[in-house]
Every structure is written in C-alpha cells, then in structure tokens.
C-alpha positions in Angstrom: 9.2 12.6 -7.5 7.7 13.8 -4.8 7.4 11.6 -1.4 3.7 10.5 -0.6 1.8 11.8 3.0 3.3 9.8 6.0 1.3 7.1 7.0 -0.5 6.1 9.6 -3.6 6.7 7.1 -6.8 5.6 8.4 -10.5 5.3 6.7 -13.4 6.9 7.8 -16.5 6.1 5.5 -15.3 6.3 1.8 -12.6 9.2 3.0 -9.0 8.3 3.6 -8.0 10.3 6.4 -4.5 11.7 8.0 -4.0 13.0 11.5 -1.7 16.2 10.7 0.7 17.6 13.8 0.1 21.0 12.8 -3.2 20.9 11.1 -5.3 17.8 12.8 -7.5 15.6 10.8 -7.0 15.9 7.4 -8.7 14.4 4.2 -6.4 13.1 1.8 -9.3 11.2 -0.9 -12.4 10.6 -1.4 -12.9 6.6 -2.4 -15.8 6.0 -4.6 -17.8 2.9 -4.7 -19.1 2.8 -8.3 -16.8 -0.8 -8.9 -17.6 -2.3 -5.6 -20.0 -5.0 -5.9 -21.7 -4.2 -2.2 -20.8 -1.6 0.7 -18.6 -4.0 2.5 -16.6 -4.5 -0.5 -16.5 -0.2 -0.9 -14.9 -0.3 2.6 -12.9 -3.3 2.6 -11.0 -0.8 -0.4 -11.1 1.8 2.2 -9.5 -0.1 4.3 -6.5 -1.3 1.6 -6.0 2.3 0.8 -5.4 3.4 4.2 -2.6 1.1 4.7 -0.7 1.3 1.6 1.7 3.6 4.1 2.5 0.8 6.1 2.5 -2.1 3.7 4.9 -0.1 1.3 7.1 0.3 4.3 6.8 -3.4 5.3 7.8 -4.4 1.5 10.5 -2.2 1.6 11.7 -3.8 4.5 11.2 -7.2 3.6 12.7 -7.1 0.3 15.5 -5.3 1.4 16.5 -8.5 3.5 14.6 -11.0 1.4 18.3 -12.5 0.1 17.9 -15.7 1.1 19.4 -18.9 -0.7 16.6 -20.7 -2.4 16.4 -23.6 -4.6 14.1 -25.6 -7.5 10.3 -24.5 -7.0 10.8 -22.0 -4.1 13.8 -20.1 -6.6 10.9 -19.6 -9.2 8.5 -18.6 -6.3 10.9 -16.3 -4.8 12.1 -14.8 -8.0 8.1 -13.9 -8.7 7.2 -12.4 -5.3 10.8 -10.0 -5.4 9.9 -9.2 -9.1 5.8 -8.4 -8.0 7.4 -6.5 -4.8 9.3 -4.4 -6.8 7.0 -3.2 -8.9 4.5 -2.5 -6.7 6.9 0.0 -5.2 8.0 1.3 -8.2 4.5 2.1 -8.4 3.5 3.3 -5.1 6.8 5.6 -5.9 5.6 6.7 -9.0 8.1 5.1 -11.2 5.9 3.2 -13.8 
C-alpha cells in the first residue's frame, strides 16, 4: 500500500489542492457536484475532503490513547466509536 499525499490539503473551488516543497501548488482531484443537492453542499464536501489528512491523523491519535475504563451504556458507546474509528482508517489506508 502506498502512503496517501501529506496533508495540509486545502480546497479551492471543486479542486482539492496541495502546496508541494519542490513543485508548489498542486492539484490532487477534481470534486464533482453531480450528488450535492446545492453549491454549498458541493463545497462543504470540498471542504471534508481536504481535511481527511488531518482528521485521519487526529483518529489515529486518539484511538491510539482511547484505553480508557468504561462501563454500562458508555462500554457499548465506546466499543462502537473504536470499532467505526477503525475502519475508517482501515479505509483511508486502503485496507477494505
């Protein structure tokens, strides 16, 4: 598997867009708006795509402390949000 572009990703009118050292502003996707239901729903998707860098990271982060006693209702809510954590990164990673 190969390791997705470094974040910080930013949007820029239906184009998710990365600031490259060597090369400078780079596109890295065109977002199209055929599902959204108006334009600020198109770039409020923009927007979620551009930070999936950082909110993969912050997952990461938090699961990887995220061990916590917990007990009755919380053990059952805590048990759903580790098992949804982990496989959004599987996915982000590109294991499922």
């Amino acid at each position: 598997m190969n390791a997705h572009t470094p974040g910080p990703w930013r949007a820029a009118r239906h184009s998710i867009l990365f600031d490259d050292p060597q090369l400078g502003i780079t596109q890295l996707a065109t977002v199209y708006s055929g599902a959204a239901e108006s334009l600020d729903e198109a770039y409020a998707n923009d927007r979620l795509i551009a930070a999936s860098p950082e909110l993969l990271q912050a997952l990461r982060m938090l699961c990887s402390i995220a061990i916590r006693p917990v007990r009755g209702a919380d053990q059952a809510l805590f048990d759903s949000a580790c098992a949804l954590a982990d496989s959004a990164i599987a996915k982000a990673e590109g294991r499922s």
